[in-house]
MARMI-544330 format. One record per residue (C-alpha): z, y, x; residue in one letter; residue number from 1. Coordinates in Angstrom, 3 decimals, padded with zeros to 6 digits. Each point is the difference from the previous one (the first is absolute). Layout:
<rs>
{{Z,Y,X},'A',NUM}
...
</rs>
This chain:
<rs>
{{000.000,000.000,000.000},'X',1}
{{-000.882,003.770,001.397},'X',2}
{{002.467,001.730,000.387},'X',3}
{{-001.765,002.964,000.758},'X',4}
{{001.185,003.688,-001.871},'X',5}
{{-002.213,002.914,000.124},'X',6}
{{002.227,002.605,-001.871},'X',7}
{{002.260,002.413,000.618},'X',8}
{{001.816,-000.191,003.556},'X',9}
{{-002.609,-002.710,000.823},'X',10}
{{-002.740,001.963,000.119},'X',11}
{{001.563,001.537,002.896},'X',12}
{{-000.149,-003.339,002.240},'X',13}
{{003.820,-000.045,-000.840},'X',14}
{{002.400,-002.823,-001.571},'X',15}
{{001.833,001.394,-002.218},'X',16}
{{003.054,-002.192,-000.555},'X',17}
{{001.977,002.411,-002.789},'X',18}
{{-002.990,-001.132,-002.287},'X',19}
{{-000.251,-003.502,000.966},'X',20}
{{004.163,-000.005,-001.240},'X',21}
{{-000.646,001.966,-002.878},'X',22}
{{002.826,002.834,001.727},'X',23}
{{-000.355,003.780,000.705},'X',24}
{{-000.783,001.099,003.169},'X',25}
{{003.401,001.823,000.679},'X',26}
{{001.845,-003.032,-001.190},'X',27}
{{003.132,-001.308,001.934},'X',28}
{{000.987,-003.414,001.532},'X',29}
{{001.832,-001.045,-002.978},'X',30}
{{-002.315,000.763,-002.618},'X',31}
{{-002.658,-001.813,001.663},'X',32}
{{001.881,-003.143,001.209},'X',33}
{{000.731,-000.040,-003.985},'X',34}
{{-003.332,-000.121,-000.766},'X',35}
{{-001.030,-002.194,002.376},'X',36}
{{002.212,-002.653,-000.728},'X',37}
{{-001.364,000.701,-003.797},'X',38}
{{-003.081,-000.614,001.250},'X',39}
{{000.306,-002.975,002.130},'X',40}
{{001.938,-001.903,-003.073},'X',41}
{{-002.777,000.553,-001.648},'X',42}
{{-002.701,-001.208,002.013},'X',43}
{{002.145,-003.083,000.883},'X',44}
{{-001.365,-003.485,-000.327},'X',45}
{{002.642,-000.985,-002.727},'X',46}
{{-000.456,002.950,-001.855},'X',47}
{{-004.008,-000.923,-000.289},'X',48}
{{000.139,-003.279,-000.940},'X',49}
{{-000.970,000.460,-002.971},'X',50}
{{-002.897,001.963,000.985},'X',51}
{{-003.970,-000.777,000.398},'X',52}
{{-000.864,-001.034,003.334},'X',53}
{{-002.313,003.156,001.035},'X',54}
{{003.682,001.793,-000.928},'X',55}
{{002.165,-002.240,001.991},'X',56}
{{-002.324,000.591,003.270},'X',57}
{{-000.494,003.817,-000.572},'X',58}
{{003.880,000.080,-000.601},'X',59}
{{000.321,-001.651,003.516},'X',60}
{{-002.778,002.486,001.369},'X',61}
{{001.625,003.319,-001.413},'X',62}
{{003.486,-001.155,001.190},'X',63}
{{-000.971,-001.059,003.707},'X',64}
{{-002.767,002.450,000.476},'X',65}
{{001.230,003.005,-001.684},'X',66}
{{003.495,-000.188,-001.006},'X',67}
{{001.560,-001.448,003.098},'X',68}
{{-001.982,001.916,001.961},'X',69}
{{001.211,003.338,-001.536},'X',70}
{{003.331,-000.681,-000.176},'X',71}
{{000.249,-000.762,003.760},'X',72}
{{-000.963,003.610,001.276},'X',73}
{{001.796,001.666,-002.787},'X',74}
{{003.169,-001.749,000.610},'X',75}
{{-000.265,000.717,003.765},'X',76}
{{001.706,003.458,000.936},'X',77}
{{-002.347,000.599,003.000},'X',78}
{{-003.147,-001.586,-001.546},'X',79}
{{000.821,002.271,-003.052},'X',80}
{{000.476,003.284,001.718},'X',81}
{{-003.067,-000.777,001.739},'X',82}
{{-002.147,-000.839,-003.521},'X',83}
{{001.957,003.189,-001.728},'X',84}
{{-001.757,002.195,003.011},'X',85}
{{-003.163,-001.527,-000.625},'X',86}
{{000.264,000.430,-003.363},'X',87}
{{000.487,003.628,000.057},'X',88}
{{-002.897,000.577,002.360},'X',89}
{{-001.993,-001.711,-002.656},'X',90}
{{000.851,002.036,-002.784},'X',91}
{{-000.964,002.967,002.138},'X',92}
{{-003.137,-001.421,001.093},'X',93}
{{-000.987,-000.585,-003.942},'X',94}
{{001.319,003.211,-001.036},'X',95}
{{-002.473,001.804,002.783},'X',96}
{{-003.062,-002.537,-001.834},'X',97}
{{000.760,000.671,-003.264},'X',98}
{{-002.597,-001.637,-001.244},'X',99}
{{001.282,-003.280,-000.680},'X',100}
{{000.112,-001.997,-003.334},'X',101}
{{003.438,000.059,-000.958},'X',102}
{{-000.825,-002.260,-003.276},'X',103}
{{001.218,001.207,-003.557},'X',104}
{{003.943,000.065,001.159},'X',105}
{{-000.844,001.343,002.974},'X',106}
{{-001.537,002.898,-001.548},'X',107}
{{002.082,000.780,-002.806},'X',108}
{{002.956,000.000,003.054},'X',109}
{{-001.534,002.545,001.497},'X',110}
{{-000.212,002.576,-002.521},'X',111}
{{003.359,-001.242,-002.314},'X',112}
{{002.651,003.045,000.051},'X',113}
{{002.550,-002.399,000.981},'X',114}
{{-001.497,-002.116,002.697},'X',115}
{{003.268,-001.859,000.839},'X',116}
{{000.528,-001.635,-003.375},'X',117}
{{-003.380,-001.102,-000.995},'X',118}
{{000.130,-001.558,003.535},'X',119}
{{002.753,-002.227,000.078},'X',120}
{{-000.489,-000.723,-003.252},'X',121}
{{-003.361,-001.247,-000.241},'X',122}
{{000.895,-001.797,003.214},'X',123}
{{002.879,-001.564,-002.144},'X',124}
{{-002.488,-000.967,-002.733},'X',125}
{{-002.563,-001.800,002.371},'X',126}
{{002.816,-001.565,002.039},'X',127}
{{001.100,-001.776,-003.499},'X',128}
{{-003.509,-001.682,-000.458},'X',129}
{{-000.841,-000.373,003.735},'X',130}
{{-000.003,-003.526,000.300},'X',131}
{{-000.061,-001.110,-003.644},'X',132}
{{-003.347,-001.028,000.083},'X',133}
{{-001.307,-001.214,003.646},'X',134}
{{-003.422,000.655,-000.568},'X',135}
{{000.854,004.125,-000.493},'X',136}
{{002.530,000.251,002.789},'X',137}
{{-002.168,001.358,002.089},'X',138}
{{-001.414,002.661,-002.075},'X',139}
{{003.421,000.934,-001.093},'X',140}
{{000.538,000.433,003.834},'X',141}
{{-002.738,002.361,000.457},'X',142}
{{000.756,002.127,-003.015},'X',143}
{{003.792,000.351,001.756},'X',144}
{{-001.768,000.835,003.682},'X',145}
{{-001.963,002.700,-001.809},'X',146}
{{003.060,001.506,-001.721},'X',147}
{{001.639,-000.240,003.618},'X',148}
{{-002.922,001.941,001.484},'X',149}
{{-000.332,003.101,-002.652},'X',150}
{{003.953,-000.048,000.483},'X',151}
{{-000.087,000.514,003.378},'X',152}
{{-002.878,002.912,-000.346},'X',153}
{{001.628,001.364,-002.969},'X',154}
{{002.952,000.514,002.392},'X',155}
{{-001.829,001.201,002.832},'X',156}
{{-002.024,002.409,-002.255},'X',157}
{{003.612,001.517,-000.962},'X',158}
{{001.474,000.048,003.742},'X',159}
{{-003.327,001.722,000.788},'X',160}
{{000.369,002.639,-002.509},'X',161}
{{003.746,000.539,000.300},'X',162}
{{-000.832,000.839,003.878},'X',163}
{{-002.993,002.282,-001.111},'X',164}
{{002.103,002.057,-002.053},'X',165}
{{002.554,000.616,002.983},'X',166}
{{-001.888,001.410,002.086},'X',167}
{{-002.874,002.046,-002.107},'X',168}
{{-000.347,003.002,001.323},'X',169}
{{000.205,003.172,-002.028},'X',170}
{{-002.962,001.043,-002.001},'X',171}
{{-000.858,003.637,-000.154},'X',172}
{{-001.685,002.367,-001.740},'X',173}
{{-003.441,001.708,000.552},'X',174}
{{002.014,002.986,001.669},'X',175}
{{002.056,-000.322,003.140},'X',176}
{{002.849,-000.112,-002.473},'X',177}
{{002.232,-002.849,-001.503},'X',178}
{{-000.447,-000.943,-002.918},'X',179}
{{003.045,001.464,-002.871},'X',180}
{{001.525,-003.582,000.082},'X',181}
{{000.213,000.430,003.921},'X',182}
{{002.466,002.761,002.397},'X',183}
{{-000.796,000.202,003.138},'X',184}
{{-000.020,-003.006,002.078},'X',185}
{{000.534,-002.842,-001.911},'X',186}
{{002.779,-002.588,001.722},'X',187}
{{-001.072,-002.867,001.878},'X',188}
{{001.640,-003.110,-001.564},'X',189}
{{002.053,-002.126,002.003},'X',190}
{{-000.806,-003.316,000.650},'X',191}
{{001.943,-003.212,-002.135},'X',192}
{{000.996,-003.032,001.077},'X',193}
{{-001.886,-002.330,-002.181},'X',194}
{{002.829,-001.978,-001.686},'X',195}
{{001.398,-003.194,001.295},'X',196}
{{-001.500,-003.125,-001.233},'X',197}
{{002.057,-003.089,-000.865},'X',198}
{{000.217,-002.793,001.777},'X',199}
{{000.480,-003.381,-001.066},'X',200}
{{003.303,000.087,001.847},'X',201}
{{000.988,002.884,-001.627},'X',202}
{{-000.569,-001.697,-003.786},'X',203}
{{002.429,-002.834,000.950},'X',204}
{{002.869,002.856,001.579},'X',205}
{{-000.900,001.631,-003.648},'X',206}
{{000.756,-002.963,-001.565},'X',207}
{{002.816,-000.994,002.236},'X',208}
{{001.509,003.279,-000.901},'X',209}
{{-000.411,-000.836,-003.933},'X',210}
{{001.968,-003.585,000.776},'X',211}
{{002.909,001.672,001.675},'X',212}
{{-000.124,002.901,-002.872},'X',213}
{{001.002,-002.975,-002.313},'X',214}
{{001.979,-002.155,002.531},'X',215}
{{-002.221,-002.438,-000.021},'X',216}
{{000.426,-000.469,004.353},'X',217}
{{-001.380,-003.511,000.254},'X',218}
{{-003.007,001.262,-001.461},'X',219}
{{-000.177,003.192,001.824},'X',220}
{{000.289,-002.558,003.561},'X',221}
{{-003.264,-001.574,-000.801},'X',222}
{{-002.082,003.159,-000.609},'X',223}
{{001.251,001.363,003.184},'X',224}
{{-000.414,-003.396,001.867},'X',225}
{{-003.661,-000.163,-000.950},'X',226}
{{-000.385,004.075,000.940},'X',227}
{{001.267,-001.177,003.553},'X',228}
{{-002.593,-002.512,000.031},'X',229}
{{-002.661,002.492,-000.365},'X',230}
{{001.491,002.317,002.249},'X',231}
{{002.361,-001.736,002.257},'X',232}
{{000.920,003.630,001.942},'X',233}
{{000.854,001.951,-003.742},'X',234}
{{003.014,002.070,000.909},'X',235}
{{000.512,000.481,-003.334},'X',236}
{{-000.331,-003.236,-001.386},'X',237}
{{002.468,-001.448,002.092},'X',238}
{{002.884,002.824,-000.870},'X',239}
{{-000.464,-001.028,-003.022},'X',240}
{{000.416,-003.464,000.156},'X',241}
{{002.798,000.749,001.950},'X',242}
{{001.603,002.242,-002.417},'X',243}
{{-000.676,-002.948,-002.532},'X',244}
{{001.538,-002.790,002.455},'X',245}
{{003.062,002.145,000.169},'X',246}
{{000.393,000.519,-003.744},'X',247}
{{000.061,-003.848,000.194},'X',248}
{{002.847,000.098,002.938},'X',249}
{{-002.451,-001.911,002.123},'X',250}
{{001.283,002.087,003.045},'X',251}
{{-001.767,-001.699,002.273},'X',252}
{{-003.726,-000.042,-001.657},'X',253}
{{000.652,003.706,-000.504},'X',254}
{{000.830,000.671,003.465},'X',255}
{{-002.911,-001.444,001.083},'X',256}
{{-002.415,001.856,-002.291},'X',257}
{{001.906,003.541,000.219},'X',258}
{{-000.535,-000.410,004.232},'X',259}
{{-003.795,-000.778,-000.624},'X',260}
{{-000.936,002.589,-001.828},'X',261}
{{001.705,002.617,002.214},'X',262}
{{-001.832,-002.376,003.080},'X',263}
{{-002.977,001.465,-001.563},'X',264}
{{001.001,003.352,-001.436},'X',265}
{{003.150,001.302,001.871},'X',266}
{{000.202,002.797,-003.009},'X',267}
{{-000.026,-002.028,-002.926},'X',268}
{{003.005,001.700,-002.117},'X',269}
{{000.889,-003.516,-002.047},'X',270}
{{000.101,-002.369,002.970},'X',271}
{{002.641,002.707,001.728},'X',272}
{{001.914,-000.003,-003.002},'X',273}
{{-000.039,-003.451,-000.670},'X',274}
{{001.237,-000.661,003.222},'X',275}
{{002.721,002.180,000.320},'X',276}
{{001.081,-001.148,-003.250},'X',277}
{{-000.164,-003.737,001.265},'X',278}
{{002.486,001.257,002.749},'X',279}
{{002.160,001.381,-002.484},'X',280}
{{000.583,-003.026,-001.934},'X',281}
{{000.127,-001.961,003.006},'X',282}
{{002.469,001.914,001.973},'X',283}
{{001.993,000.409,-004.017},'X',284}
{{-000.183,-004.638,000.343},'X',285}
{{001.499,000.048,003.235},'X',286}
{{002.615,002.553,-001.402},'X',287}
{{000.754,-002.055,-003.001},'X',288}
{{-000.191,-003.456,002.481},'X',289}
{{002.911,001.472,002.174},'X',290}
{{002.402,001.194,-002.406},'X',291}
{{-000.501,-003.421,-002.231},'X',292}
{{000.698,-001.901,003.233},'X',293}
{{002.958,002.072,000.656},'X',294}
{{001.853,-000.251,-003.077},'X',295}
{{-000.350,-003.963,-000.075},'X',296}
{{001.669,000.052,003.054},'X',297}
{{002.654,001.682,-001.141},'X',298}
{{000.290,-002.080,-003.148},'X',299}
{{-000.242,-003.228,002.217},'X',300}
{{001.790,000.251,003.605},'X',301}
{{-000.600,-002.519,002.698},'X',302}
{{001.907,-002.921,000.070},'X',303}
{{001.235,-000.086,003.133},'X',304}
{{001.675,003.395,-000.754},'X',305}
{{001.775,-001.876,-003.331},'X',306}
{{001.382,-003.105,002.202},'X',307}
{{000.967,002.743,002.900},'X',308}
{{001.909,001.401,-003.557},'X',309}
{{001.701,-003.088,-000.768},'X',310}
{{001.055,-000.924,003.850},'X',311}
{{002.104,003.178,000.141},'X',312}
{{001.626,000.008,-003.145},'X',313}
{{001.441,-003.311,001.000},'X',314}
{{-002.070,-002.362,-002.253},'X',315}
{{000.644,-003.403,000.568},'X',316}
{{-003.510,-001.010,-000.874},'X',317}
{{-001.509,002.147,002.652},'X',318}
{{-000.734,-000.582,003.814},'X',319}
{{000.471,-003.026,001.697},'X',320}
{{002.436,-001.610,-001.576},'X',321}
{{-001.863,-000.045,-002.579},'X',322}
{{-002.455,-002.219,000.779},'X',323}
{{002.889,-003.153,-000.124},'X',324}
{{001.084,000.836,-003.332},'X',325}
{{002.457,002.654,000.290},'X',326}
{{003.474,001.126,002.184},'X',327}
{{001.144,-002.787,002.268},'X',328}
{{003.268,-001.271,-001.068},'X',329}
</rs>
Protein backbone atom coordinates (compact mmCIF):
# COMPACT_ATOMS: atom_id res chain seq x y z
CA UNK A 1 0.00 0.00 0.00
CA UNK A 2 1.40 3.77 -0.88
CA UNK A 3 1.78 5.50 1.58
CA UNK A 4 2.54 8.46 -0.18
CA UNK A 5 0.67 12.15 1.01
CA UNK A 6 0.79 15.07 -1.21
CA UNK A 7 -1.08 17.67 1.02
CA UNK A 8 -0.46 20.08 3.28
CA UNK A 9 3.10 19.89 5.09
CA UNK A 10 3.92 17.18 2.49
CA UNK A 11 4.04 19.15 -0.25
CA UNK A 12 6.94 20.68 1.31
CA UNK A 13 9.18 17.34 1.16
CA UNK A 14 8.34 17.30 4.98
CA UNK A 15 6.77 14.48 7.38
CA UNK A 16 4.55 15.87 9.21
CA UNK A 17 3.99 13.68 12.27
CA UNK A 18 1.20 16.09 14.24
CA UNK A 19 -1.08 14.96 11.25
CA UNK A 20 -0.12 11.45 11.00
CA UNK A 21 -1.36 11.45 15.17
CA UNK A 22 -4.24 13.42 14.52
CA UNK A 23 -2.51 16.25 17.35
CA UNK A 24 -1.80 20.03 16.99
CA UNK A 25 1.36 21.13 16.21
CA UNK A 26 2.04 22.95 19.61
CA UNK A 27 0.85 19.92 21.45
CA UNK A 28 2.79 18.61 24.59
CA UNK A 29 4.32 15.20 25.57
CA UNK A 30 1.34 14.15 27.41
CA UNK A 31 -1.28 14.92 25.09
CA UNK A 32 0.39 13.10 22.43
CA UNK A 33 1.60 9.96 24.31
CA UNK A 34 -2.39 9.92 25.04
CA UNK A 35 -3.15 9.80 21.71
CA UNK A 36 -0.78 7.60 20.68
CA UNK A 37 -1.51 4.95 22.89
CA UNK A 38 -5.30 5.65 21.53
CA UNK A 39 -4.05 5.04 18.45
CA UNK A 40 -1.92 2.06 18.75
CA UNK A 41 -5.00 0.16 20.69
CA UNK A 42 -6.65 0.71 17.92
CA UNK A 43 -4.63 -0.49 15.21
CA UNK A 44 -3.75 -3.58 17.36
CA UNK A 45 -4.08 -7.06 15.99
CA UNK A 46 -6.80 -8.05 18.64
CA UNK A 47 -8.66 -5.10 18.18
CA UNK A 48 -8.95 -6.02 14.17
CA UNK A 49 -9.89 -9.30 14.31
CA UNK A 50 -12.86 -8.84 13.34
CA UNK A 51 -11.87 -6.88 10.44
CA UNK A 52 -11.48 -7.65 6.48
CA UNK A 53 -8.14 -8.69 5.61
CA UNK A 54 -7.11 -5.53 3.30
CA UNK A 55 -8.03 -3.74 6.98
CA UNK A 56 -6.04 -5.98 9.15
CA UNK A 57 -2.77 -5.39 6.82
CA UNK A 58 -3.35 -1.57 6.33
CA UNK A 59 -3.95 -1.49 10.21
CA UNK A 60 -0.43 -3.14 10.53
CA UNK A 61 0.94 -0.66 7.75
CA UNK A 62 -0.47 2.66 9.37
CA UNK A 63 0.72 1.51 12.86
CA UNK A 64 4.42 0.45 11.89
CA UNK A 65 4.90 2.90 9.12
CA UNK A 66 3.22 5.90 10.35
CA UNK A 67 2.21 5.72 13.85
CA UNK A 68 5.31 4.27 15.41
CA UNK A 69 7.27 6.19 13.43
CA UNK A 70 5.73 9.52 14.64
CA UNK A 71 5.56 8.84 17.97
CA UNK A 72 9.32 8.08 18.22
CA UNK A 73 10.59 11.69 17.25
CA UNK A 74 7.80 13.36 19.05
CA UNK A 75 8.42 11.61 22.22
CA UNK A 76 12.18 12.32 21.95
CA UNK A 77 13.12 15.78 23.66
CA UNK A 78 16.12 16.38 21.31
CA UNK A 79 14.57 14.79 18.17
CA UNK A 80 11.52 17.07 18.99
CA UNK A 81 13.24 20.35 19.46
CA UNK A 82 14.98 19.57 16.40
CA UNK A 83 11.45 18.73 14.25
CA UNK A 84 9.73 21.92 16.21
CA UNK A 85 12.74 24.12 14.45
CA UNK A 86 12.11 22.59 11.29
CA UNK A 87 8.75 23.02 11.55
CA UNK A 88 8.81 26.65 12.04
CA UNK A 89 11.17 27.23 9.14
CA UNK A 90 8.51 25.51 7.15
CA UNK A 91 5.73 27.55 8.00
CA UNK A 92 7.86 30.52 7.03
CA UNK A 93 8.96 29.10 3.90
CA UNK A 94 5.02 28.51 2.91
CA UNK A 95 3.98 31.72 4.23
CA UNK A 96 6.76 33.53 1.76
CA UNK A 97 4.93 30.99 -1.31
CA UNK A 98 1.66 31.66 -0.55
CA UNK A 99 0.42 30.02 -3.14
CA UNK A 100 -0.26 26.74 -1.86
CA UNK A 101 -3.59 24.75 -1.75
CA UNK A 102 -4.55 24.81 1.69
CA UNK A 103 -7.83 22.55 0.86
CA UNK A 104 -11.39 23.75 2.08
CA UNK A 105 -10.23 23.82 6.03
CA UNK A 106 -7.25 25.16 5.18
CA UNK A 107 -8.80 28.06 3.64
CA UNK A 108 -11.61 28.84 5.73
CA UNK A 109 -8.55 28.84 8.68
CA UNK A 110 -7.05 31.38 7.15
CA UNK A 111 -9.58 33.96 6.94
CA UNK A 112 -11.89 32.72 10.29
CA UNK A 113 -11.84 35.76 12.95
CA UNK A 114 -10.86 33.36 15.50
CA UNK A 115 -8.16 31.25 14.00
CA UNK A 116 -7.32 29.39 17.27
CA UNK A 117 -10.70 27.75 17.80
CA UNK A 118 -11.69 26.65 14.41
CA UNK A 119 -8.16 25.09 14.55
CA UNK A 120 -8.08 22.87 17.30
CA UNK A 121 -11.33 22.14 16.81
CA UNK A 122 -11.57 20.90 13.45
CA UNK A 123 -8.36 19.10 14.34
CA UNK A 124 -10.50 17.54 17.22
CA UNK A 125 -13.24 16.57 14.73
CA UNK A 126 -10.86 14.77 12.17
CA UNK A 127 -8.82 13.20 14.99
CA UNK A 128 -12.32 11.43 16.09
CA UNK A 129 -12.78 9.75 12.58
CA UNK A 130 -9.05 9.37 11.74
CA UNK A 131 -8.75 5.85 11.73
CA UNK A 132 -12.39 4.74 11.67
CA UNK A 133 -12.31 3.71 8.33
CA UNK A 134 -8.66 2.49 7.02
CA UNK A 135 -9.23 3.15 3.60
CA UNK A 136 -9.72 7.28 4.45
CA UNK A 137 -6.93 7.53 6.98
CA UNK A 138 -4.84 8.88 4.81
CA UNK A 139 -6.92 11.55 3.40
CA UNK A 140 -8.01 12.48 6.82
CA UNK A 141 -4.18 12.91 7.36
CA UNK A 142 -3.72 15.27 4.62
CA UNK A 143 -6.74 17.40 5.38
CA UNK A 144 -4.98 17.75 9.17
CA UNK A 145 -1.30 18.59 7.40
CA UNK A 146 -3.11 21.29 5.44
CA UNK A 147 -4.83 22.79 8.50
CA UNK A 148 -1.21 22.55 10.14
CA UNK A 149 0.27 24.49 7.21
CA UNK A 150 -2.38 27.59 6.88
CA UNK A 151 -1.90 27.55 10.83
CA UNK A 152 1.48 28.06 10.75
CA UNK A 153 1.14 30.97 7.87
CA UNK A 154 -1.83 32.34 9.50
CA UNK A 155 0.56 32.85 12.45
CA UNK A 156 3.39 34.05 10.62
CA UNK A 157 1.14 36.46 8.60
CA UNK A 158 0.17 37.98 12.21
CA UNK A 159 3.92 38.02 13.68
CA UNK A 160 4.70 39.75 10.36
CA UNK A 161 2.20 42.39 10.72
CA UNK A 162 2.50 42.93 14.47
CA UNK A 163 6.37 43.76 13.64
CA UNK A 164 5.26 46.05 10.65
CA UNK A 165 3.21 48.10 12.75
CA UNK A 166 6.19 48.72 15.30
CA UNK A 167 8.28 50.13 13.41
CA UNK A 168 6.17 52.18 10.54
CA UNK A 169 7.49 55.18 10.19
CA UNK A 170 5.47 58.35 10.40
CA UNK A 171 3.47 59.39 7.44
CA UNK A 172 3.31 63.03 6.58
CA UNK A 173 1.57 65.40 4.89
CA UNK A 174 2.12 67.10 1.45
CA UNK A 175 3.79 70.09 3.47
CA UNK A 176 6.93 69.77 5.52
CA UNK A 177 4.46 69.66 8.37
CA UNK A 178 2.96 66.81 10.60
CA UNK A 179 0.04 65.86 10.16
CA UNK A 180 -2.83 67.33 13.20
CA UNK A 181 -2.75 63.75 14.73
CA UNK A 182 1.17 64.18 14.94
CA UNK A 183 3.57 66.94 17.41
CA UNK A 184 6.71 67.14 16.61
CA UNK A 185 8.78 64.13 16.59
CA UNK A 186 6.87 61.29 17.12
CA UNK A 187 8.59 58.70 19.90
CA UNK A 188 10.47 55.84 18.83
CA UNK A 189 8.91 52.73 20.47
CA UNK A 190 10.91 50.60 22.52
CA UNK A 191 11.56 47.28 21.72
CA UNK A 192 9.43 44.07 23.66
CA UNK A 193 10.50 41.04 24.66
CA UNK A 194 8.32 38.71 22.77
CA UNK A 195 6.64 36.73 25.60
CA UNK A 196 7.93 33.54 27.00
CA UNK A 197 6.70 30.41 25.50
CA UNK A 198 5.83 27.32 27.55
CA UNK A 199 7.61 24.53 27.77
CA UNK A 200 6.54 21.15 28.25
CA UNK A 201 8.39 21.24 31.55
CA UNK A 202 6.76 24.12 32.54
CA UNK A 203 2.98 22.42 31.97
CA UNK A 204 3.93 19.59 34.40
CA UNK A 205 5.51 22.45 37.27
CA UNK A 206 1.86 24.08 36.37
CA UNK A 207 0.29 21.11 37.13
CA UNK A 208 2.53 20.12 39.94
CA UNK A 209 1.63 23.40 41.45
CA UNK A 210 -2.30 22.56 41.04
CA UNK A 211 -1.53 18.98 43.01
CA UNK A 212 0.15 20.65 45.92
CA UNK A 213 -2.73 23.55 45.80
CA UNK A 214 -5.04 20.58 46.80
CA UNK A 215 -2.51 18.42 48.78
CA UNK A 216 -2.53 15.98 46.55
CA UNK A 217 1.82 15.51 46.98
CA UNK A 218 2.08 12.00 45.60
CA UNK A 219 0.62 13.27 42.59
CA UNK A 220 2.44 16.46 42.42
CA UNK A 221 6.00 13.90 42.71
CA UNK A 222 5.20 12.33 39.44
CA UNK A 223 4.59 15.48 37.36
CA UNK A 224 7.78 16.85 38.61
CA UNK A 225 9.64 13.45 38.20
CA UNK A 226 8.69 13.29 34.54
CA UNK A 227 9.63 17.36 34.15
CA UNK A 228 13.19 16.19 35.42
CA UNK A 229 13.22 13.67 32.82
CA UNK A 230 12.85 16.17 30.16
CA UNK A 231 15.10 18.48 31.66
CA UNK A 232 17.36 16.75 34.02
CA UNK A 233 19.30 20.38 34.94
CA UNK A 234 15.56 22.33 35.79
CA UNK A 235 16.47 24.40 38.80
CA UNK A 236 13.13 24.88 39.32
CA UNK A 237 11.75 21.64 38.99
CA UNK A 238 13.84 20.19 41.45
CA UNK A 239 12.97 23.02 44.34
CA UNK A 240 9.95 21.99 43.87
CA UNK A 241 10.10 18.53 44.29
CA UNK A 242 12.05 19.28 47.09
CA UNK A 243 9.64 21.52 48.69
CA UNK A 244 7.10 18.57 48.01
CA UNK A 245 9.56 15.78 49.55
CA UNK A 246 9.73 17.93 52.61
CA UNK A 247 5.99 18.44 53.01
CA UNK A 248 6.18 14.60 53.07
CA UNK A 249 9.12 14.69 55.92
CA UNK A 250 11.24 12.78 53.46
CA UNK A 251 14.28 14.87 54.75
CA UNK A 252 16.56 13.17 52.98
CA UNK A 253 14.90 13.13 49.25
CA UNK A 254 14.40 16.83 49.91
CA UNK A 255 17.86 17.51 50.74
CA UNK A 256 18.95 16.06 47.82
CA UNK A 257 16.65 17.92 45.41
CA UNK A 258 16.87 21.46 47.32
CA UNK A 259 21.11 21.05 46.78
CA UNK A 260 20.48 20.27 42.99
CA UNK A 261 18.65 22.86 42.05
CA UNK A 262 20.87 25.48 43.75
CA UNK A 263 23.95 23.10 41.92
CA UNK A 264 22.38 24.57 38.95
CA UNK A 265 20.95 27.92 39.95
CA UNK A 266 22.82 29.22 43.10
CA UNK A 267 19.81 32.02 43.30
CA UNK A 268 16.88 29.99 43.27
CA UNK A 269 14.77 31.69 46.28
CA UNK A 270 12.72 28.17 47.17
CA UNK A 271 15.69 25.80 47.27
CA UNK A 272 17.42 28.51 49.91
CA UNK A 273 14.42 28.51 51.82
CA UNK A 274 13.75 25.06 51.78
CA UNK A 275 16.97 24.40 53.02
CA UNK A 276 17.29 26.58 55.74
CA UNK A 277 14.04 25.43 56.82
CA UNK A 278 15.30 21.69 56.66
CA UNK A 279 18.05 22.95 59.14
CA UNK A 280 15.57 24.33 61.30
CA UNK A 281 13.63 21.30 61.89
CA UNK A 282 16.64 19.34 62.01
CA UNK A 283 18.61 21.26 64.48
CA UNK A 284 14.60 21.67 66.48
CA UNK A 285 14.94 17.03 66.29
CA UNK A 286 18.17 17.07 67.79
CA UNK A 287 16.77 19.63 70.41
CA UNK A 288 13.77 17.57 71.16
CA UNK A 289 16.25 14.12 70.97
CA UNK A 290 18.43 15.59 73.88
CA UNK A 291 16.02 16.78 76.28
CA UNK A 292 13.79 13.36 75.78
CA UNK A 293 17.02 11.46 76.48
CA UNK A 294 17.68 13.53 79.44
CA UNK A 295 14.60 13.28 81.29
CA UNK A 296 14.53 9.32 80.94
CA UNK A 297 17.58 9.37 82.61
CA UNK A 298 16.44 11.05 85.27
CA UNK A 299 13.29 8.97 85.56
CA UNK A 300 15.51 5.74 85.31
CA UNK A 301 19.11 6.00 87.10
CA UNK A 302 21.81 3.48 86.50
CA UNK A 303 21.88 0.56 88.41
CA UNK A 304 25.01 0.47 89.65
CA UNK A 305 24.26 3.87 91.32
CA UNK A 306 20.93 1.99 93.09
CA UNK A 307 23.13 -1.12 94.48
CA UNK A 308 26.03 1.63 95.44
CA UNK A 309 22.47 3.03 97.35
CA UNK A 310 21.71 -0.06 99.05
CA UNK A 311 25.56 -0.98 100.11
CA UNK A 312 25.70 2.19 102.21
CA UNK A 313 22.55 2.20 103.84
CA UNK A 314 23.55 -1.11 105.28
CA UNK A 315 21.30 -3.47 103.21
CA UNK A 316 21.87 -6.87 103.85
CA UNK A 317 20.99 -7.88 100.34
CA UNK A 318 23.65 -5.74 98.83
CA UNK A 319 27.46 -6.32 98.10
CA UNK A 320 29.16 -9.35 98.57
CA UNK A 321 27.58 -10.96 101.01
CA UNK A 322 25.00 -11.00 99.14
CA UNK A 323 25.78 -13.22 96.69
CA UNK A 324 25.66 -16.37 99.58
CA UNK A 325 22.32 -15.54 100.66
CA UNK A 326 22.61 -12.88 103.12
CA UNK A 327 24.80 -11.76 106.59
CA UNK A 328 27.07 -14.54 107.74
CA UNK A 329 26.00 -15.81 111.01
Amino acid sequence: MSMNIDRGLFLLDFSDYHAMLGVPIDADTQTIRKRYLKIARRLHPDSCASESEDDRRRASEFLSKLVNPAWEKLSQEKEKEEYDLLLKLKGQQAARQGNLDLGALGKELSTASNPDHFYRSSIKNLAEKQFDHLDQTLDVIGQISELNIAYLMRKEGAGGAKANSTTAKPIYTGSNLPDSSQSGTPPTPMPTAPPRRETVSDQYYRRAEGYMAKNNLAQAVLELRDALRLEPHNSRCHALLGEVYRRQNQQTMAKIHFNKALEFDPNNELALQGRQRLETQSNAGKATGAATKAGTQKQNPKPGKASNTGKSNGNSGGGLFGLFGGKKK
